[in-house]
C-alpha atoms as an extended CHARMM CRD file, in Angstrom:
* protein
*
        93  EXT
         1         1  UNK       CA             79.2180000000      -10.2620000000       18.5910000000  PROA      1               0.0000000000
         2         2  UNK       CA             75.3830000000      -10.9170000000       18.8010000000  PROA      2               0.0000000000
         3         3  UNK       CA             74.2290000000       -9.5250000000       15.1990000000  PROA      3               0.0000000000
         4         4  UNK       CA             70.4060000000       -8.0240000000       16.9370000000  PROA      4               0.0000000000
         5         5  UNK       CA             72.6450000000       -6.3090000000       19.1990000000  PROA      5               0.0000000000
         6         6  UNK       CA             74.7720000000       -4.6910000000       16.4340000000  PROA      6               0.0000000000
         7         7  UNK       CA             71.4250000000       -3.6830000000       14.5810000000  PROA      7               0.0000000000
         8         8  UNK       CA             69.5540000000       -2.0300000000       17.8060000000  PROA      8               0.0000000000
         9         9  UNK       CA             72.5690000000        0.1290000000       18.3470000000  PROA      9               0.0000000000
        10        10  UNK       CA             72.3990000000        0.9840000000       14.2580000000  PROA      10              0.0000000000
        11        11  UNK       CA             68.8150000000        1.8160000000       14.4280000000  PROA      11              0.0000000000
        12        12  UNK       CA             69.0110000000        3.9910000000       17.5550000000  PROA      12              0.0000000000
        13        13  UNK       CA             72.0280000000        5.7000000000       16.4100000000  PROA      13              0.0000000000
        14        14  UNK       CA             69.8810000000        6.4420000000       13.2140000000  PROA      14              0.0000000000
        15        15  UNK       CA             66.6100000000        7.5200000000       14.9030000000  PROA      15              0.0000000000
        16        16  UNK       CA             68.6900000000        9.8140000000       17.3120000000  PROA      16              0.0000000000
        17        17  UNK       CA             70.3650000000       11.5150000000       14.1400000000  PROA      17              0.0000000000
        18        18  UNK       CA             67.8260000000       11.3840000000       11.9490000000  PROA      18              0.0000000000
        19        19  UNK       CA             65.6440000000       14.6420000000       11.9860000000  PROA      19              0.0000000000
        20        20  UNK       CA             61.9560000000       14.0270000000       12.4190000000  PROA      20              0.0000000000
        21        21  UNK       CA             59.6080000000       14.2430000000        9.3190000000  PROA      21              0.0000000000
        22        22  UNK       CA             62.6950000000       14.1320000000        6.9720000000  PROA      22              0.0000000000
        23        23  UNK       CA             62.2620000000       10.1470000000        5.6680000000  PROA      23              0.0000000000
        24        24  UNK       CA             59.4460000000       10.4850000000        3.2040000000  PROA      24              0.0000000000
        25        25  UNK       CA             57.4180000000        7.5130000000        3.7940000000  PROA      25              0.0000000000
        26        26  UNK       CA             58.5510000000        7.1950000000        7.7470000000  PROA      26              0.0000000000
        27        27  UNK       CA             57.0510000000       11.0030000000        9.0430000000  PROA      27              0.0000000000
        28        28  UNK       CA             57.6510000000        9.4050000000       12.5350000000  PROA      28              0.0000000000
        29        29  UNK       CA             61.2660000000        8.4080000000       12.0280000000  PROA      29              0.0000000000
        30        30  UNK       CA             63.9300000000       10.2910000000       14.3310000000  PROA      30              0.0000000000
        31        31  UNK       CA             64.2470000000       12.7660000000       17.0100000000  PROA      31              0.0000000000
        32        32  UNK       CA             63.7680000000       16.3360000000       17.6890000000  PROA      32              0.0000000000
        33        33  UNK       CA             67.1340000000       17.1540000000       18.6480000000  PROA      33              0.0000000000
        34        34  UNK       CA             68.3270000000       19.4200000000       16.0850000000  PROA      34              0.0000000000
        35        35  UNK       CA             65.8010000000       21.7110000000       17.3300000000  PROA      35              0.0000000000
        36        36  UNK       CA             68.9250000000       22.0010000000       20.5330000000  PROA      36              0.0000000000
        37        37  UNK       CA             71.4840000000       23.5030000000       17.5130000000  PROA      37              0.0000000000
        38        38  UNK       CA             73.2080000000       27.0010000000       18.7330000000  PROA      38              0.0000000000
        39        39  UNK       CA             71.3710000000       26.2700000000       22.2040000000  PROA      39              0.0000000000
        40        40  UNK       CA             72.7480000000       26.8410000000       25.7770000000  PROA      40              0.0000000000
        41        41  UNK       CA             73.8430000000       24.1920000000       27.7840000000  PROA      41              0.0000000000
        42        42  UNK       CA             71.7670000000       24.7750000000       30.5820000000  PROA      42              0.0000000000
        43        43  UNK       CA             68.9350000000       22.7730000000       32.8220000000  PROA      43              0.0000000000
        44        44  UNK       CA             66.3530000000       23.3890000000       29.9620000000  PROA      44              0.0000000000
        45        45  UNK       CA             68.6950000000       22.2310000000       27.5410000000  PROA      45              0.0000000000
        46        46  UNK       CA             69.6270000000       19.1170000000       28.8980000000  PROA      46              0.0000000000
        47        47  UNK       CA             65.8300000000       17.9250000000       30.2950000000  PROA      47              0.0000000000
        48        48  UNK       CA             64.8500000000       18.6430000000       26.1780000000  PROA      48              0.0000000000
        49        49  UNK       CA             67.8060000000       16.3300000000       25.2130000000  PROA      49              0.0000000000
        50        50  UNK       CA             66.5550000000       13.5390000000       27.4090000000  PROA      50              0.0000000000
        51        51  UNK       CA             62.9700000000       13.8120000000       26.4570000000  PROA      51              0.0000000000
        52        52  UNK       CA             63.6260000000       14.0360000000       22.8030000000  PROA      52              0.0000000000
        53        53  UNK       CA             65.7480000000       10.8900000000       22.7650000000  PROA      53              0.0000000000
        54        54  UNK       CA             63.3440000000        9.2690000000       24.7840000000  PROA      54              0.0000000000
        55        55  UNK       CA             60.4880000000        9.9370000000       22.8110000000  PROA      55              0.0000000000
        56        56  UNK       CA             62.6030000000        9.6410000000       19.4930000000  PROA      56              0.0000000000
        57        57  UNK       CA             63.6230000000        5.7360000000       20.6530000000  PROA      57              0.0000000000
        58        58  UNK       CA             60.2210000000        4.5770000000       21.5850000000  PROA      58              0.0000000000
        59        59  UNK       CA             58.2310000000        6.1080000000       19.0750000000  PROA      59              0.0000000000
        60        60  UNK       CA             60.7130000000        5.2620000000       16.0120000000  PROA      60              0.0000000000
        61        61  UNK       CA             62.0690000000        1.5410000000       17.2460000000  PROA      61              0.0000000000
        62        62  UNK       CA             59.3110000000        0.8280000000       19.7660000000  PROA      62              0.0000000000
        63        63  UNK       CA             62.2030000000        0.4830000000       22.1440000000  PROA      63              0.0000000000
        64        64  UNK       CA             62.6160000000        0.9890000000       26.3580000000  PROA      64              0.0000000000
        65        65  UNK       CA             64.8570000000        3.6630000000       27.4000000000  PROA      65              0.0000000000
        66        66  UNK       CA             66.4390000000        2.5580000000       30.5070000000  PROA      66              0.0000000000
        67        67  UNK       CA             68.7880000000        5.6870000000       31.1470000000  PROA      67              0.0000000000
        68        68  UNK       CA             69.7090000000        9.0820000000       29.1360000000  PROA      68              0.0000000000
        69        69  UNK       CA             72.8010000000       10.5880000000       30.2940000000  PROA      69              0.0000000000
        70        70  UNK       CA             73.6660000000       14.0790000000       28.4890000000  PROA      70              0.0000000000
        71        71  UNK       CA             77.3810000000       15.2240000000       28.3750000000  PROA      71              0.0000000000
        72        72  UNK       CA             78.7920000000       18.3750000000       26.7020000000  PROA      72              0.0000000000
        73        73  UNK       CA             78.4180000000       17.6190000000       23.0780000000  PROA      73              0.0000000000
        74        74  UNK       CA             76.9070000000       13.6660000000       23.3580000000  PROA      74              0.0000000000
        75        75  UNK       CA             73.6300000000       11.6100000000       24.3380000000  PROA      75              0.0000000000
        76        76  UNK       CA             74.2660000000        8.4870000000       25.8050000000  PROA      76              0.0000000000
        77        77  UNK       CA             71.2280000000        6.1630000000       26.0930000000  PROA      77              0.0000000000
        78        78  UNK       CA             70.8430000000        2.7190000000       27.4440000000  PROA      78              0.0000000000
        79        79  UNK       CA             67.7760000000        1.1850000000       24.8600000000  PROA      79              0.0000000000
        80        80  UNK       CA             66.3230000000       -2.3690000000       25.3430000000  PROA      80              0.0000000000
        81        81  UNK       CA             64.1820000000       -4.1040000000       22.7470000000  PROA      81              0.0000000000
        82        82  UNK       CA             63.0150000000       -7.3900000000       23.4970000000  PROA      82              0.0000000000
        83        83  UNK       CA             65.8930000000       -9.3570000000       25.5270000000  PROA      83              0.0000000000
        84        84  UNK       CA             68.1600000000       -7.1010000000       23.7500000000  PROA      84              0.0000000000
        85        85  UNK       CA             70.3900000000       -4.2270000000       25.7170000000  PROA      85              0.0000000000
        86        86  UNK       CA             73.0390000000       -1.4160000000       24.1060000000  PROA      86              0.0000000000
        87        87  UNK       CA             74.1850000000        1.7730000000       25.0500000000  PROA      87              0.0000000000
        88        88  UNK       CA             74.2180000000        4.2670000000       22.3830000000  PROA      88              0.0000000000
        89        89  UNK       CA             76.4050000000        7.4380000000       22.2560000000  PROA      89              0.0000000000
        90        90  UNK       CA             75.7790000000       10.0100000000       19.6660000000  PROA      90              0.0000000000
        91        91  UNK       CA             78.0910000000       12.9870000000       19.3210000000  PROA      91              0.0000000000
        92        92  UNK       CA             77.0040000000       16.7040000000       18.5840000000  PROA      92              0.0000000000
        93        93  UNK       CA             80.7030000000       18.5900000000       18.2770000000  PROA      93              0.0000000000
């Protein structure tokens, strides 16, 4: 397996779980989507999900977000840096 492709899908699994502002000397490191804790699943819900991964991806890895798909408890994204591709899935149960 292609080693850059193992490493994009480590570094957006990390950005996506990693709360923003928590890495001391990386402020702009991770997402906002602890802020959807003890929130209802609804419309609202799920259009926050998708724009905090979004903006969580290309601000922390400088990556394009092809597609966000958000499932009961999980955030699947399709990233692409460079010539590289992955889908990421990150789990919230």
């Amino acid at each position: 397996m292609n080693k850059k492709r193992i490493d994009l899908k480590t570094a957006a699994e990390r950005a996506l779980l990693t709360p923003l502002g928590s890495r001391v000397m990386r402020p702009h490191f991770g997402s906002r989507l602890f802020e959807l804790v003890d929130r209802t699943m609804n419309d609202a819900y799920m259009l926050d999900a998708v724009e905090y991964s979004t903006e969580a991806l290309e601000r922390s890895l400088g990556a394009t977000v092809k597609r966000v798909d958000v499932q009961k408890g999980a955030i699947v994204a399709e990233v692409a840096l460079g010539e590289e591709k992955t889908e990421v899935r990150v789990v919230f149960a």
